[in-house]
C-alpha positions, 0 to 999 in steps of 0.5 A: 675796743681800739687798736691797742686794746686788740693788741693786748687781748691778741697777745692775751690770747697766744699766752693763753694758747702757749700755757704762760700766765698772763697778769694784765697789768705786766702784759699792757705795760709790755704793749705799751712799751713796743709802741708803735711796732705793737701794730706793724706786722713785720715788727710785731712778730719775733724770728726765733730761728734768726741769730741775728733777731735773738742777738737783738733781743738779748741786746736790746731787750734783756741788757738795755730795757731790764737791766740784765747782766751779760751772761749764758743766762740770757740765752737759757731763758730766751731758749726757755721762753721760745719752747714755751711759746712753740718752736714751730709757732711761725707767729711769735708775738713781741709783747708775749715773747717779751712779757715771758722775758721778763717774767722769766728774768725776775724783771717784772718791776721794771713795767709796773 
């Protein structure tokens, strides 16, 4: 197996952990599209408890990637999606995060 694929069943694994279903096809498309920061360790987690790293994925992630709408809307699914994967849980991988985002939102059509 190679890098990616390591990437993708570690992510596989924590969705598992956290109770959130995986479908294969969304979860690969979501690791590819982190790139490289897929294996950058600093870049590979998530701070849930910093404002400014929330503000970027609402940003970045929900506006710009899937074409959200500015709203409190956003914030209640990053909420969401935070309990789901464990307030405490110091290792919140991106690609799990953003796969349980996207699915949340309804925007699984922009991956696959």
């Amino acid at each position: 197996m190679g890098k990616f694929d390591d990437a993708v069943e570690s992510a596989k694994a924590q969705c598992k952990a956290c109770k959130i279903p995986v479908n294969d096809e969304l979860l690969r498309a979501v690791c590819k599209s982190l790139g490289p920061s897929l294996y950058n360790r600093d870049a590979r987690t998530v701070a849930a408890s910093q404002p400014s790293e929330i503000a970027t994925i609402r940003k970045n992630f929900l506006i710009k990637k899937l074409g959200c709408e500015d709203s409190p809307k956003l914030d209640k699914a990053i909420d969401k999606v935070i309990d789901k994967m464990g307030r405490s849980n110091r290792n919140k991988q991106r690609a799990v995060m953003y796969y349980a985002l996207a699915r949340e939102m309804k925007k699984e059509d922009v991956f696959v």
